[in-house]
N, C-alpha and C positions, 0 to 999 in steps of 0.2 A: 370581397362582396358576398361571398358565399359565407362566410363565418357571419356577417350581420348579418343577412338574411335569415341564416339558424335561428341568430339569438333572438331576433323579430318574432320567429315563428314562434318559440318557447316562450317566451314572456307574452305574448299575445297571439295565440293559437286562432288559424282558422276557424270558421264554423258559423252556419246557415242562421244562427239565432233560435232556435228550435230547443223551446221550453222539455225536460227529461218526462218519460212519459210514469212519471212516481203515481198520478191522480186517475182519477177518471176525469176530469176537467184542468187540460195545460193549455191554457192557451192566449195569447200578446194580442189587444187588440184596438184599436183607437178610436177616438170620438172628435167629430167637427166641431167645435167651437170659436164661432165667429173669427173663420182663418184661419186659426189653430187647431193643432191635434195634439189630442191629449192621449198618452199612452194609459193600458191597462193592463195588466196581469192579473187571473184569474186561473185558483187554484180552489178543485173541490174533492173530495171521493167522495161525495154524495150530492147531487145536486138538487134534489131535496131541501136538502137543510137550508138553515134562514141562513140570509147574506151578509156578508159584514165588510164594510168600508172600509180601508186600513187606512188612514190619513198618516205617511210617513214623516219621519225627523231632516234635518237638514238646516235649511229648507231644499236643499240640491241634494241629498243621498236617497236614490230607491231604498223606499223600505223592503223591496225584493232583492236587494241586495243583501241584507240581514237575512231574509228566509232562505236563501241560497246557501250560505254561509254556516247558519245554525236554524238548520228545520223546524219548527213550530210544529205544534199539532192541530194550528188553527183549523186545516182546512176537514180535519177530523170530525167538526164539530161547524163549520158554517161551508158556504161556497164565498169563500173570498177573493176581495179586488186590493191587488195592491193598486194604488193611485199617485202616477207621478205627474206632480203638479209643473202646470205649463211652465216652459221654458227651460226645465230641468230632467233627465234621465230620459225614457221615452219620449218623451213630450218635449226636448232639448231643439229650439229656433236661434240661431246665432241673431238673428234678428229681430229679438224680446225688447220690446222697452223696458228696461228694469223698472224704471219712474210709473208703469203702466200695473207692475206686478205687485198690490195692493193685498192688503186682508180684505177686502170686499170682493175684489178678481179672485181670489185664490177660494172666498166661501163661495161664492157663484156658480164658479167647475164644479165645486164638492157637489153642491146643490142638484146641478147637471148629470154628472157621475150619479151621483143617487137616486133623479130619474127612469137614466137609461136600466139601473140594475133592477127597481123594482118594474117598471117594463119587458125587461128580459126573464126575469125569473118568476114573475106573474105574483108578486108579493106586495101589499100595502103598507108595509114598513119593513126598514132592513134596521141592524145592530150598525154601530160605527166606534172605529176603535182609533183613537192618536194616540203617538210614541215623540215623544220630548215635544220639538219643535210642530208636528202635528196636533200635539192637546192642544194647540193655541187656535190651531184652524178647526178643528171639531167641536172643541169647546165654544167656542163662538156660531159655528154653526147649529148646534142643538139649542143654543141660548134662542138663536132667530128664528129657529122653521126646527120644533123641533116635535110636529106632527109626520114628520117622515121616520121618526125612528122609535126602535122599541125601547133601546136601550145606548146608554154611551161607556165606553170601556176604557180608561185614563191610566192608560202605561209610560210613568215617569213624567207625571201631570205638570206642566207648563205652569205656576202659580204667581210669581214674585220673580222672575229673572234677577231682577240687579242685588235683590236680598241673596238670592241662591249663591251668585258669584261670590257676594260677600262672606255668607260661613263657611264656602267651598274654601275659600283663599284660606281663612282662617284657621281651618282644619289641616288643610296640606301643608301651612307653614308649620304648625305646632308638632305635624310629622314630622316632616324634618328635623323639630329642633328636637325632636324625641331619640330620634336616630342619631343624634349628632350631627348631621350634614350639613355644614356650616356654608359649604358653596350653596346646597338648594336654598338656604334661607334667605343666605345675600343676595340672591338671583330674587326674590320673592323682594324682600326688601328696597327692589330698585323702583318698586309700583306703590305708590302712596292710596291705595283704589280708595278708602273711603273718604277722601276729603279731597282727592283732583278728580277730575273728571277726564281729564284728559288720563291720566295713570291707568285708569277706570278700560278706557276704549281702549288703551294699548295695551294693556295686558289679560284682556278678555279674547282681543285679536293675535296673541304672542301664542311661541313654539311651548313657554316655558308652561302655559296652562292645562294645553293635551299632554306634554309630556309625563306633567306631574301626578296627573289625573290617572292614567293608561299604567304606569310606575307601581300607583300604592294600589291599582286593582279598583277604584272607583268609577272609571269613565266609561266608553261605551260597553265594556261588559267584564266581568271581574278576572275574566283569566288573557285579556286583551293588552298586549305589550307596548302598541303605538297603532295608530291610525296607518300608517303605511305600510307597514308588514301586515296588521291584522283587517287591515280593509283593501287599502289600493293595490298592493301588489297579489292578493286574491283575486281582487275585481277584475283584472284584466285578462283571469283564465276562464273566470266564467261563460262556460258557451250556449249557453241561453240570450246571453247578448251575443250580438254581432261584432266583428272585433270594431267598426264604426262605434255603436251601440254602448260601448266598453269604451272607448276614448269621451266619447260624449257623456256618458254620466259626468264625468270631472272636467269637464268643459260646462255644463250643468252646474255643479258644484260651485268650481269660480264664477261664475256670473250673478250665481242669486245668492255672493254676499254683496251686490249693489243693488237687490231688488228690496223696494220700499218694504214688503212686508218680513223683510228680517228687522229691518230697525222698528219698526212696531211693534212687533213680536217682544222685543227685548225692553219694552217701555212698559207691557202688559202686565199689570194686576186684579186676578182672578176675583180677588178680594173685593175689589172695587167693582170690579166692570159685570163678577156674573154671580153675584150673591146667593142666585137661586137657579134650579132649571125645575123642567116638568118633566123630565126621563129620569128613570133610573142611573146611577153613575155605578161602576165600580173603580174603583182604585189596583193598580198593580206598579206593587213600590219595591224596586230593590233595596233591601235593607244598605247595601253600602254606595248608595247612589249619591255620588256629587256634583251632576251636570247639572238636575235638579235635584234637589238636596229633599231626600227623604222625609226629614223632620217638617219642611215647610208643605208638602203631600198631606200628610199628615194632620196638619192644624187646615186647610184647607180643606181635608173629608170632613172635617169636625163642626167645620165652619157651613159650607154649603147648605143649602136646604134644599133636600129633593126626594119625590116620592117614593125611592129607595135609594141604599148608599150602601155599599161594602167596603171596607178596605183590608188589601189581601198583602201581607208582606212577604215578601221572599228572602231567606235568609242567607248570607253569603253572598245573593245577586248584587249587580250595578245596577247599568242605567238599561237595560236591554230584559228581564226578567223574564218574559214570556220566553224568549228566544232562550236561556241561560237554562232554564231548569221547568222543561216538558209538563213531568209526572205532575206535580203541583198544580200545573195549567191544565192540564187534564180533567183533575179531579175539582175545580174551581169551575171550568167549562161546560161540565154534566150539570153542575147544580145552576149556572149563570140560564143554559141552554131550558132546560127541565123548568 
């Protein structure tokens, strides 16, 4: 009993939840929403500076799980909110109707979140920034109400999903047959994706997708070996969560892949649906991103029409770019900021 207990303890350490004191502004904080409490995180060295939304990836991974993990220099440069969307991470209710948790609920909160900030920090418009699964929620959000913001910041821009999978697939297989590795290609080969549909969902949902991804250095960040070692078995020492806090993000995780706005998400074309906005966008594309496939980033900056556009590649980077390589964002952030 004492040997488990050890191991309990080590793999999931004690501790108050109590964000590290790096900022002038650490601090967890939540919002009522019709029954619901939506968690925040909120990191600044200067609270001054204009605010910025972080609408994260997932739909169930905090994006403060990534800032944890590999420090940003966001808050360098804005007072930032991570934002963990209802029923997932902070905001984790075992009693979420998934059928309830919609793109319309999910822009709503954001909507809400982005009263309360420019409320609190006395500002009439804040920045808002999505990461993969987030460009779908911010991107849609600035499309509809997008007098609340100055600007939108599109890190591993959400464009074409089922296109993405498709040159993703196509890529990773030609790797392998580049390497020879005849087992990864047979294992690739066992998914017909562009002509079943059913091949399509099982192996978008299969081990063999992150493994492959994480493997050649494309998936959530270029030096990332698998989601388990380089995400979940971190997540659980992190003590800024609660060791509860830390079990619940991936109880969060599993549940909102049966909330409606992941399978929406995954129907979504930018192309079609957001032709144009009236904020600035900028683009931050890891050059070796294949969760969303850089190239399709790409014709989508080219594509959009809006009354500014940048798009900024990082070379080396995945699917995580801001987080991957600081100096860059630094020197992107002065002039985005200015």
């Amino acid at each position: 009993m004492v040997l488990i207990l050890l191991a309990v303890l080590i793999v999931l350490p004690p501790s108050l939840g109590k964000l590290p004191n790096g900022h002038l502004l650490s601090e967890k904080t939540f919002l009522e929403a019709d029954g619901a409490q939506i968690g925040l995180t909120l990191l600044s060295d200067n609270t001054d500076n204009p605010v910025l939304l972080v609408c994260g990836g997932g739909p169930g991974i905090p994006q403060y799980l990534m800032e944890s993990l590999y420090p940003s220099v966001l808050p360098e440069y804005f007072t930032v909110c991570y934002f963990d969307y209802r029923g997932t991470g902070l905001s984790f209710d075992s009693s979420t109707n998934p059928d309830a948790m919609t793109t319309d609920r999910f822009i709503d909160d954001t909507v809400l979140v982005t009263s309360y900030l420019k409320e609190r920090f006395g500002q009439d418009k804040i920045y808002i920034m999505g990461h993969s699964f987030g460009t779908y929620i911010a991107l849609n959000t600035v499309d509809r109400y997008p007098e609340h913001y100055i600007a939108y910041l599109a890190m591993s821009q959400n464009c074409d999903q089922h296109k993405s999978e498709l040159l993703a697939y196509d890529y990773m297989r030609d790797c392998y047959k580049e390497q020879g590795n005849s087992s990864m290609v047979a294992k690739f080969d066992e998914y017909n994706i562009l002509e079943s549909e059913e091949d399509y969902r099982r192996y978008t949902n299969s081990g063999l997708r992150d493994k492959a991804m994480h493997a050649l250095g494309v998936g959530t960040t270029s030096d990332m070996d698998n989601v388990i070692t380089g995400l979940f078995f971190p997540s659980l020492r992190i003590k800024a969560y609660t060791p509860i806090e830390r079990i619940n993000i991936w109880r969060g995780k599993a549940a909102s892949g049966k909330f409606a706005v992941h399978n929406e998400s995954r129907l979504f074309n930018a192309f079609e649906s957001v032709p144009s906005i009236d904020i600035p966008i900028y683009f931050f594309a890891g050059e070796k991103d294949m969760t969303c496939c850089t190239s399709l980033q790409k014709e989508y900056y080219e594509f959009v029409i809006a009354p500014g556009k940048e798009f900024f590649l990082y070379e080396g980077c995945a699917h995580s770019p801001i987080y991957e390589d600081g100096e860059k964002t630094r020197e992107i952030l002065k002039m985005i900021v200015r």
